[in-house]
Backbone as CSV, one residue per row, in Angstrom:
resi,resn,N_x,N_y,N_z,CA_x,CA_y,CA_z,C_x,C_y,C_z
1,UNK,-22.854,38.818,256.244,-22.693,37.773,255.282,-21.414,36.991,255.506
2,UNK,-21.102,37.784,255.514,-19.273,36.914,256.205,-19.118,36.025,257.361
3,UNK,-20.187,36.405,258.199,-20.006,35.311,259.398,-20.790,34.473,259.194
4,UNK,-21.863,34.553,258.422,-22.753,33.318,257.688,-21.815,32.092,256.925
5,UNK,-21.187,33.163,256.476,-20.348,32.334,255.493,-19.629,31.100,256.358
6,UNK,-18.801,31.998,257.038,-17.940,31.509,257.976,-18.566,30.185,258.943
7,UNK,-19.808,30.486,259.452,-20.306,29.227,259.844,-20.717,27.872,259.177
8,UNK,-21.382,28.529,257.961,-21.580,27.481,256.997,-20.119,26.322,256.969
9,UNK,-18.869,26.813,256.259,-17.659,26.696,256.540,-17.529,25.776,257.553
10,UNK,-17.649,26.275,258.938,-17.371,25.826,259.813,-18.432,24.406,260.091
11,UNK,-19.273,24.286,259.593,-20.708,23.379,259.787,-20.291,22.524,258.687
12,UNK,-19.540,22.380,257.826,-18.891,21.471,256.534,-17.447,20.367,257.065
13,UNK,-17.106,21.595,257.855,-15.446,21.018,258.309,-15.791,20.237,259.252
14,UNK,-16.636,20.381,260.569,-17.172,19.568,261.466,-17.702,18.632,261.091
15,UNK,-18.978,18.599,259.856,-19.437,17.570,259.489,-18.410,16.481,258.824
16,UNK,-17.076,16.819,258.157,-16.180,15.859,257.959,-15.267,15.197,258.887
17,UNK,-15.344,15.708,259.597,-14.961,15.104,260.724,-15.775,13.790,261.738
18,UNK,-16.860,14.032,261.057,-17.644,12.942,261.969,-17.466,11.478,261.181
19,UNK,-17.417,11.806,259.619,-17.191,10.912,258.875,-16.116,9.736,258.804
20,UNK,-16.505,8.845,259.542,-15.317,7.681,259.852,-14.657,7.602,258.674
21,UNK,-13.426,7.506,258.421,-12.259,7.258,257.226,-12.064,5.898,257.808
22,UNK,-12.639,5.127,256.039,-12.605,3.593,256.560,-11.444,3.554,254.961
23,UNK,-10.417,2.165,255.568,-9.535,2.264,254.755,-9.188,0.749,255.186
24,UNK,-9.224,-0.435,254.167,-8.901,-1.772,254.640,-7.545,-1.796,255.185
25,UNK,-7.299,-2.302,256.597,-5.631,-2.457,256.843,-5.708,-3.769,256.226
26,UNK,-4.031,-4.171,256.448,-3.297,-5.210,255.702,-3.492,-5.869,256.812
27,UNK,-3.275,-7.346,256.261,-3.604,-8.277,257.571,-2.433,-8.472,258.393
28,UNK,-2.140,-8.334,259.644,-0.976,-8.682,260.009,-0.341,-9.628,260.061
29,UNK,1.516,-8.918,260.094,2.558,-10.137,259.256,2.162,-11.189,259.893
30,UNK,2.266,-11.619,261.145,2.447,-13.049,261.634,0.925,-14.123,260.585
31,UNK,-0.284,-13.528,260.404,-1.296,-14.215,259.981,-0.536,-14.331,258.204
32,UNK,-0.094,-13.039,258.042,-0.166,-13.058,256.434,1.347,-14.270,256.319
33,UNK,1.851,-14.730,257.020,3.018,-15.827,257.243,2.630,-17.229,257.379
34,UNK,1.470,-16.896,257.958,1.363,-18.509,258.431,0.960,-18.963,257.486
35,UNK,1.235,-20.488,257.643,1.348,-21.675,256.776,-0.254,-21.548,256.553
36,UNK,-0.519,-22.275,254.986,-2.174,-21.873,254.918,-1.987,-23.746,253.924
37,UNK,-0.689,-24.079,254.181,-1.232,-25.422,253.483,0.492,-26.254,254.456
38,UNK,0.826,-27.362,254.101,1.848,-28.062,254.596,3.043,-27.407,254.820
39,UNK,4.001,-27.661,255.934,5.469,-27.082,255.911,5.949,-28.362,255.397
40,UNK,7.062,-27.905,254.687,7.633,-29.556,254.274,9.244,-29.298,254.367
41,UNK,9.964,-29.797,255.359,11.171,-29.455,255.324,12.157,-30.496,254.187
42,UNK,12.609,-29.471,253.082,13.945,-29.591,252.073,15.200,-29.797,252.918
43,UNK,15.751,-29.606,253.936,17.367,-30.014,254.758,17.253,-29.893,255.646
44,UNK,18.356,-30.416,256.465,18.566,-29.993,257.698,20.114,-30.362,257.928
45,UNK,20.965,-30.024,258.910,22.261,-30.412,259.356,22.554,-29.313,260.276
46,UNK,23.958,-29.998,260.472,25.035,-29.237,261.489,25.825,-28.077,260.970
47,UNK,25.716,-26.743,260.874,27.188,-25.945,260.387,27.093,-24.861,261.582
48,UNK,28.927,-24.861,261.306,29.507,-23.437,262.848,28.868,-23.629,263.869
49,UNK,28.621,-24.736,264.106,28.404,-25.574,265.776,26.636,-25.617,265.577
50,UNK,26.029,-25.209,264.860,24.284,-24.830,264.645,23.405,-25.912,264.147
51,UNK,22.954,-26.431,264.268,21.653,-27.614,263.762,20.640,-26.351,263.266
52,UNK,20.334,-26.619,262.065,19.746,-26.243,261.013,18.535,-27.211,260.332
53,UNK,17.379,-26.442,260.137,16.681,-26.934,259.621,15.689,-25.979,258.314
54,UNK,15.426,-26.236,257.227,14.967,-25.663,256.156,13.719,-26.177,255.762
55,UNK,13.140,-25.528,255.410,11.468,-25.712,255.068,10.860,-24.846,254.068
56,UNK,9.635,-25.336,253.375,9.077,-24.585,252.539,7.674,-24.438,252.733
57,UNK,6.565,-23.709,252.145,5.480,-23.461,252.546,4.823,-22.447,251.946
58,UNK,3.075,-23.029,251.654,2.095,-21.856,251.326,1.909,-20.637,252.393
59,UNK,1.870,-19.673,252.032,1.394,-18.685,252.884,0.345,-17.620,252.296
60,UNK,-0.299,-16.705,252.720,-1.267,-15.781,252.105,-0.242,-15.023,251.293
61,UNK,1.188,-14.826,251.490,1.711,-13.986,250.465,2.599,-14.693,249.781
62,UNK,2.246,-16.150,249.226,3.066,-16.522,248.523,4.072,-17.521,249.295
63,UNK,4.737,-18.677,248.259,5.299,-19.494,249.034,6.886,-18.590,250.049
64,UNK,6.569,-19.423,251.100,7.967,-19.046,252.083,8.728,-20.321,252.192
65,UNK,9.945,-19.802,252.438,10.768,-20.362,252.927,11.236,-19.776,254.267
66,UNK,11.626,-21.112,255.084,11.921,-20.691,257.031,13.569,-21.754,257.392
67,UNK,14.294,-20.952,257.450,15.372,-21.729,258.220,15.295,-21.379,259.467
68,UNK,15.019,-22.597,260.355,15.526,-22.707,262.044,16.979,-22.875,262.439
69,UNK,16.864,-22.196,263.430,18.614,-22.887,263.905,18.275,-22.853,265.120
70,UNK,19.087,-24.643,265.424,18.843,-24.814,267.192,17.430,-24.897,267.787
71,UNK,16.561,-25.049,266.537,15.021,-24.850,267.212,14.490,-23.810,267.107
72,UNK,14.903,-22.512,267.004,13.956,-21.373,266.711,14.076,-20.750,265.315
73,UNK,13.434,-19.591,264.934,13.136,-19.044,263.684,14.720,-18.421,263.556
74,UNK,14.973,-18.856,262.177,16.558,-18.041,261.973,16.466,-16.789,260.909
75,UNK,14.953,-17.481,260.092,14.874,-16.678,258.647,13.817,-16.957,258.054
76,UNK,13.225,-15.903,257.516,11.637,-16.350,256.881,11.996,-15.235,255.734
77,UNK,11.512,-16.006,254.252,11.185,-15.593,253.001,10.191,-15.630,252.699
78,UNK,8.910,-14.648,252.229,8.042,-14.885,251.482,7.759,-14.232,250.340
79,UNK,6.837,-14.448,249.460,6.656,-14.120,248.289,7.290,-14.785,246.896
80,UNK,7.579,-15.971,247.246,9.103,-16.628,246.230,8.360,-17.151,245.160
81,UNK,8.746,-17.572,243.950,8.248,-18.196,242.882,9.500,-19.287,242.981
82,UNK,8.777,-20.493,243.247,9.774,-21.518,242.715,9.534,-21.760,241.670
83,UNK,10.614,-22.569,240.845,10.307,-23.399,239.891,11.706,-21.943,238.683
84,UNK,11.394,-21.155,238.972,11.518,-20.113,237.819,13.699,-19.612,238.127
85,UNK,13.993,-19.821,237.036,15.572,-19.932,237.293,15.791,-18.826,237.785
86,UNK,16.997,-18.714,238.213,17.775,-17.123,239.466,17.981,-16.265,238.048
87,UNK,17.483,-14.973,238.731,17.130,-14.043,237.479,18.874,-13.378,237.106
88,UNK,19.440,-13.176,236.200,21.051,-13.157,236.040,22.163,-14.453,236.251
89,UNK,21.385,-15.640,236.059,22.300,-16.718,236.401,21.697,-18.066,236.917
90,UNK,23.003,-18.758,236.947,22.569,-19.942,237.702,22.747,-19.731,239.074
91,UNK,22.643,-18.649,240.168,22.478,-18.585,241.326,21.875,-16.950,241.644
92,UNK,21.083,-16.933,242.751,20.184,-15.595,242.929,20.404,-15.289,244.524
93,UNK,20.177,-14.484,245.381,20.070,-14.304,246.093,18.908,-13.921,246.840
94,UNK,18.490,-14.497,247.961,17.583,-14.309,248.480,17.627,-13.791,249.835
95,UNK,18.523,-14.034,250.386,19.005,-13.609,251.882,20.168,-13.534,252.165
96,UNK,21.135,-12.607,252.912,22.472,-12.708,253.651,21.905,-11.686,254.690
97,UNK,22.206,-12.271,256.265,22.207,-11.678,257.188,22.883,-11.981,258.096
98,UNK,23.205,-10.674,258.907,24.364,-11.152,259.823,24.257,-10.817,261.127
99,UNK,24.429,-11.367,262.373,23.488,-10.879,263.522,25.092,-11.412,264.849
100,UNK,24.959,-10.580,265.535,25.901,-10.062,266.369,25.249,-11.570,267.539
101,UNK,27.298,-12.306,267.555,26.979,-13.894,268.354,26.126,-14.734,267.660
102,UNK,25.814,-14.849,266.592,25.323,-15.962,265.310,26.290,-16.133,264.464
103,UNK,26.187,-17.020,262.994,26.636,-16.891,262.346,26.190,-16.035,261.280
104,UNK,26.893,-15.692,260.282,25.527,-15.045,259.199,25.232,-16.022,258.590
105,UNK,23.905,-15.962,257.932,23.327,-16.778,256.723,23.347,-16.391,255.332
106,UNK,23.372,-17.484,254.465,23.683,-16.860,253.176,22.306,-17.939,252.170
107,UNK,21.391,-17.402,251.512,20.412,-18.447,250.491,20.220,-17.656,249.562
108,UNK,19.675,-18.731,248.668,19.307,-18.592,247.524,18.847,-19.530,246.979
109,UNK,18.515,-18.700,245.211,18.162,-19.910,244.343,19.087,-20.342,243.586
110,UNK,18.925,-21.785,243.457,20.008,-22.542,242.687,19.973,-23.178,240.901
111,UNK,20.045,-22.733,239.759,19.755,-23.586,239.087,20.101,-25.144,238.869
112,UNK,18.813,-25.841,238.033,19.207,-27.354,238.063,20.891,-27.717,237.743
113,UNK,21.631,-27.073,236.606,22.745,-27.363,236.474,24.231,-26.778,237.918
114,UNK,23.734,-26.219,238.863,24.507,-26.001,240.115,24.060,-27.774,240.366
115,UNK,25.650,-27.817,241.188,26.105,-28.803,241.655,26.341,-28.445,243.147
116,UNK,26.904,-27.134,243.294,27.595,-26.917,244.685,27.733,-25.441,244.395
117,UNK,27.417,-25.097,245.596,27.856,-23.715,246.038,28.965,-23.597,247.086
118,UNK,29.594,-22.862,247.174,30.302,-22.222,248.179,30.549,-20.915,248.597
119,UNK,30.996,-20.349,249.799,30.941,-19.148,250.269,32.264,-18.528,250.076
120,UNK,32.664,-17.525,249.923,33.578,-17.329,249.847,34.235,-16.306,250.726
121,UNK,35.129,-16.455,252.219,35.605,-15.539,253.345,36.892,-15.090,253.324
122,UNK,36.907,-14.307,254.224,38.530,-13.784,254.453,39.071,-15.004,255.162
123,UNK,38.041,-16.285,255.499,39.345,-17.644,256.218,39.368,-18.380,254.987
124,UNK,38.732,-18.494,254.000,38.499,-19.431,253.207,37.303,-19.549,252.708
125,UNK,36.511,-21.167,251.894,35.502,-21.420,251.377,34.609,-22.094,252.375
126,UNK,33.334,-21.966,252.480,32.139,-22.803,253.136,31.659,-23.238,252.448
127,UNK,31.322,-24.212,252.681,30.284,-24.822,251.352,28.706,-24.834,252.047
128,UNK,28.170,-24.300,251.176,26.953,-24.225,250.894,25.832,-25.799,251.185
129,UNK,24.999,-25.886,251.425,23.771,-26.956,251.509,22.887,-26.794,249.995
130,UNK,23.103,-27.545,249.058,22.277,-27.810,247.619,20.875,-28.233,248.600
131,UNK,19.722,-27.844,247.896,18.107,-28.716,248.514,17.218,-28.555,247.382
132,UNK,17.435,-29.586,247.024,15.825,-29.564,245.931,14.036,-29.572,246.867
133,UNK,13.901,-28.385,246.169,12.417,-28.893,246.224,11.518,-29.616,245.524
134,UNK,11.723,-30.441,245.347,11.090,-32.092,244.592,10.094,-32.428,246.395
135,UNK,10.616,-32.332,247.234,9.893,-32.993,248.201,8.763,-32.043,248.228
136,UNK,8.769,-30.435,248.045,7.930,-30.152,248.112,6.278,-29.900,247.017
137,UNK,7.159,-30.695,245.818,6.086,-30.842,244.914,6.769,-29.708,244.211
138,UNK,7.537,-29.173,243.964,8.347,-27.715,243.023,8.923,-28.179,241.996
139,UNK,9.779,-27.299,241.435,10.645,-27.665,240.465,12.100,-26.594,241.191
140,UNK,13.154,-27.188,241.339,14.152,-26.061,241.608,14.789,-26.649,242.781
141,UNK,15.968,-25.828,242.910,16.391,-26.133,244.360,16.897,-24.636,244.972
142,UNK,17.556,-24.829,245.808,17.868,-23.544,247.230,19.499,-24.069,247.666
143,UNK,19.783,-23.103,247.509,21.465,-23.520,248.640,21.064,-22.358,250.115
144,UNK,22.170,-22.916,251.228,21.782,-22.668,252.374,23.289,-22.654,253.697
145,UNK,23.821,-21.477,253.546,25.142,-21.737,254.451,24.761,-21.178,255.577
146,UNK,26.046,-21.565,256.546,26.009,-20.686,257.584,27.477,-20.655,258.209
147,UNK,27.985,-19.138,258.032,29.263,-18.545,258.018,29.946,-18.401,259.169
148,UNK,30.693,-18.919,259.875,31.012,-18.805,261.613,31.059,-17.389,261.824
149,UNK,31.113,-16.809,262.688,31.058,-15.358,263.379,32.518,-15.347,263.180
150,UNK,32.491,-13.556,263.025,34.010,-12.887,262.868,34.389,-13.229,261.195
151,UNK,33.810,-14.120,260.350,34.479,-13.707,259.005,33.484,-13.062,258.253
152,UNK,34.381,-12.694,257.413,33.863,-11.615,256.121,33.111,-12.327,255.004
153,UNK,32.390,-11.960,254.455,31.675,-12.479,253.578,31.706,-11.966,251.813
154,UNK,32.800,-12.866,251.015,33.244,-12.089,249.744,32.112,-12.212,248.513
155,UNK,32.136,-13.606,248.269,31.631,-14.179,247.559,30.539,-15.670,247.559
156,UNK,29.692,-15.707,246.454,28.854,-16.905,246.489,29.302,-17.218,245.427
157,UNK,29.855,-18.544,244.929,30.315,-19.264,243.729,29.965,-20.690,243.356
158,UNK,28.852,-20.476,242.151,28.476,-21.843,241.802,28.751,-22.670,241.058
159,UNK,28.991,-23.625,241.464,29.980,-24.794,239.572,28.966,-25.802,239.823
160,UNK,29.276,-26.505,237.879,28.457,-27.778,237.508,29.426,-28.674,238.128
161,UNK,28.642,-29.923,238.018,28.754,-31.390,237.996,30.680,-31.557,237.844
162,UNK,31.068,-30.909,236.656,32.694,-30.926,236.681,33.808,-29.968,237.391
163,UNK,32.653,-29.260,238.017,33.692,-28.316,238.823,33.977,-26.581,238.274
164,UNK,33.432,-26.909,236.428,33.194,-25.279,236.378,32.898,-24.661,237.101
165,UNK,33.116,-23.435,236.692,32.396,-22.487,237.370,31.237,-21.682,236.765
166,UNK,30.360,-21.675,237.151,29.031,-21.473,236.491,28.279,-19.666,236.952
167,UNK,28.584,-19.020,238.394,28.254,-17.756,238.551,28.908,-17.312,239.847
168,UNK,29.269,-16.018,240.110,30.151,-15.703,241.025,29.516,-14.345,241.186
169,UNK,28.857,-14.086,242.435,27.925,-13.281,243.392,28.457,-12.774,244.313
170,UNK,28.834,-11.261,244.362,29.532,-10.380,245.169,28.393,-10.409,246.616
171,UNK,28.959,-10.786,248.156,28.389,-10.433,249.154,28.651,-9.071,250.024
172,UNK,29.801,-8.436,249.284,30.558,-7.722,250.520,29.268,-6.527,250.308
């Protein structure tokens, strides 16, 4: 009886095994990124020797945002809700990264009453790029630096129209 058993057993475990385990994968990143409606670039300029360009966009996971530098990919955000103010303030963070022979990057969200951002280093202040998305049909805007290589990164500090100061965002 025991080795009956035992086969039975054994004739159960085999049979689960034949049973394909189907399980939906996720679509991969590069598809779940791509643009599924217009890129519409919000800025562009020169900082720490870099030509910069900023953009916004539908994607399967929600709108992204893409800064280029020099022509290639510098930074991709997705999942963002525009329109909706920086959660703790009139400024939010969305990205700081720092990459060995680049500069680092510093974004976020900006509320309507930000005027200007700036960065705040062990050389001094950078100022930040203000960008409304109005071009892209949104409500809101984005600030957008880029920090020369070799400094430290203290602070993000945003003031109104008179120069207050409106929120002050630890980077270190």
């Amino acid at each position: 009886m025991r080795r009956s058993g035992l086969v039975v057993l054994l004739a159960i475990v085999l049979a689960g095994c034949a049973v394909p385990w189907s399980q939906p994968e996720p679509p991969p990143t590069d598809m779940a990124v791509k643009p599924v409606g217009p890129v519409v670039e919000i800025g562009r300029g020169v900082s720490a020797g870099i030509a910069w360009r900023y953009s916004v966009y539908e994607s399967r996971l929600g709108m992204c945002t893409r800064a280029e530098l020099n022509g290639r990919e510098g930074g991709l955000n997705c999942g963002i809700t525009f329109g909706a103010e920086p959660p703790g303030g009139a400024i939010g963070l969305m990205g700081v990264g720092t990459s060995t022979g680049m500069p680092s990057q510093v974004e976020g969200f900006a509320s309507d009453e930000v005027a200007a951002v700036w960065i705040e280093t062990d050389a001094g202040r950078v100022p930040a790029t203000i960008m409304s998305l109005g071009p892209a049909g949104q409500a809101g805007q984005f600030f957008f630096a880029l920090i020369p290589e070799r400094r430290s990164l203290e602070e993000a500090v945003a003031v109104d129209a008179g120069g207050g100061e409106l929120a002050r965002v630890d980077l270190r």
